[in-house]
N, C-alpha and C positions, 0 to 999 in steps of 0.2 A: 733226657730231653728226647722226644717220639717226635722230630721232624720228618716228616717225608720228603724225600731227596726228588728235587725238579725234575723232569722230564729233557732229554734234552736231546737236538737231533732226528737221529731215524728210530731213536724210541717213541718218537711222537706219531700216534698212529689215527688222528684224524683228516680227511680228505681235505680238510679247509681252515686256517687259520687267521686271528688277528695279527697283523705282522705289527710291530710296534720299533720303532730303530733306537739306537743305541743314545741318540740324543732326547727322547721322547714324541720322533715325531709319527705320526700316520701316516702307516703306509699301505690301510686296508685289508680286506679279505681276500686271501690270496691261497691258492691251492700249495700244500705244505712243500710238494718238490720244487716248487718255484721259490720260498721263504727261504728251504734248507738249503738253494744254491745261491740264491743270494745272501745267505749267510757266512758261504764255505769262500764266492768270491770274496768279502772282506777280513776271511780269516779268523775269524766269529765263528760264535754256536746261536744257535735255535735256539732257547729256553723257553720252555713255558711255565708263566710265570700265573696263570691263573686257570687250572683245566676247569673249574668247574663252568665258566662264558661260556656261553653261545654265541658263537665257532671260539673255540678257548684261546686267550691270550697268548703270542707269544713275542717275547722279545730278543733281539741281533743284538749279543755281548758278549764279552768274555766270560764265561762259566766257572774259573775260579776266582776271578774276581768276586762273581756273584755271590758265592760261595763261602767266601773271604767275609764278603760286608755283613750276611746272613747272621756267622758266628757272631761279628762285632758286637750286633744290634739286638742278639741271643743276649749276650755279657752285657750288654749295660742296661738292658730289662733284668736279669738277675741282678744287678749289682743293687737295685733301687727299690727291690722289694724287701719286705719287711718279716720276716715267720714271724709270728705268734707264739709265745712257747706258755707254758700253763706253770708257773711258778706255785709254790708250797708253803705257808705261815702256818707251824703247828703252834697249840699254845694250852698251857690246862686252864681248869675254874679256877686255881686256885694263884693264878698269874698275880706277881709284885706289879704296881706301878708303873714302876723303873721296864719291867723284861716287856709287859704290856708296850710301852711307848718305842723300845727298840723293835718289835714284832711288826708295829704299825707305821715305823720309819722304814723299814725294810720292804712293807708293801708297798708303799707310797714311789719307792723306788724304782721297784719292779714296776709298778703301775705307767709310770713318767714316762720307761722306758720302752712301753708300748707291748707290755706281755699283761696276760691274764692272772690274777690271783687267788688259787684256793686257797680258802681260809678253813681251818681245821683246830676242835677242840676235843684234848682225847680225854676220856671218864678212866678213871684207873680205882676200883675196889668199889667203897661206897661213894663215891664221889657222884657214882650212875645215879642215886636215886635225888640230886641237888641238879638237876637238866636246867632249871632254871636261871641257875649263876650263868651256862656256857649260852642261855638263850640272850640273857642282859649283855654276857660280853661281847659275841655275834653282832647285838645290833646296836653295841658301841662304836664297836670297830668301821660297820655300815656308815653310821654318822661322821664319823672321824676321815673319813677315806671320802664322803657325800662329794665335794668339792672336785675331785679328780676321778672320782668311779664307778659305774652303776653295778647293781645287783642284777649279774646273769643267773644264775642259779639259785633262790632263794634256800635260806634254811632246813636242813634237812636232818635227820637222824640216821646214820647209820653205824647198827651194832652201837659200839662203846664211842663212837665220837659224832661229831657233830660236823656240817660240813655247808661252805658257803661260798659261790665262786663269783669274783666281781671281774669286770673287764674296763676297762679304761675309755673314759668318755671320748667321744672324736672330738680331735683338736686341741686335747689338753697336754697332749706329749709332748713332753723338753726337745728341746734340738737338739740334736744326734752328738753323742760325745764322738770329741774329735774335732768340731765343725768350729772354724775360726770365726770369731767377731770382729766386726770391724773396728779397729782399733787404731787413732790416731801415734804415730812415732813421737 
């Protein structure tokens, strides 16, 4: 996390600031010796809290409080985002039924849960010159998966396999495992 660390005090080296008080009220533009002794009578710092204003913000508070809340509010923006991680379905031409349908439950899964899905068919010997099986299974899998996932990356050929990345429609993702329902006693 590249936060830059507030200003605060007689590191504050503009001739005039906005004085802001610790309850939110205005208290005007005021020349900084004047802000940083009224800050030091109520036993307070000076923060500024926005240099980029014209005359830059600052506000009479405690500085590890401020400090304090900063991380808080750091941690529960981390806590609420979501990475994206790029999950893997490899499969041949010559896939059963049965391994077909666990391959495509498995993305469906992945999918739900708000990750990306490459889809991947590997050619092994002569199986390279039958590209057509791994194209019909590519764009079964496409239909099958239609309902929950679009096609980010269309079909492609590389070397000996074949390769197809889908990402998960906005708003079709499950509710977060873990998350209770409401459920009458």
């Amino acid at each position: 996390m590249a936060t830059q660390a507030a200003r605060i005090n007689r590191r504050i080296r503009v001739p005039q600031v906005r004085v802001v008080d610790g309850d939110g009220t205005q208290l005007g533009v005021l020349p900084t010796s004047e802000a940083l002794a009224l800050a030091e009578d109520r036993g307070l710092d000076l923060v500024e809290v926005s240099p980029k204003a014209r005359p830059p913000v600052c506000k009479i508070m405690d500085y590890g409080k401020y400090m304090y809340e900063q991380s808080k509010r750091a941690k529960e923006a981390k806590k609420r985002q979501h990475v994206t991680h790029v999950k893997e379905v490899k499969m041949r031409p010559k896939i059963e039924p049965h391994d077909y349908d666990f391959k495509m439950r498995h993305a469906r899964q992945f999918l739900e849960a708000g990750d990306k899905v490459k889809c991947t068919v590997i050619f092994r010997g002569r199986e390279l010159a039958h590209k057509d099986r791994g194209v019909t299974l590519m764009k079964r899998l496409a239909e099958d998966l239609d309902d929950i996932a679009n096609v980010e990356v269309s079909l492609r050929s590389e070397g000996r396999s074949m390769v197809m990345v889908v990402s998960p429609k906005p708003g079709s993702k499950k509710q977060e495992r873990g998350s209770k329902d409401n459920a009458e006693d």
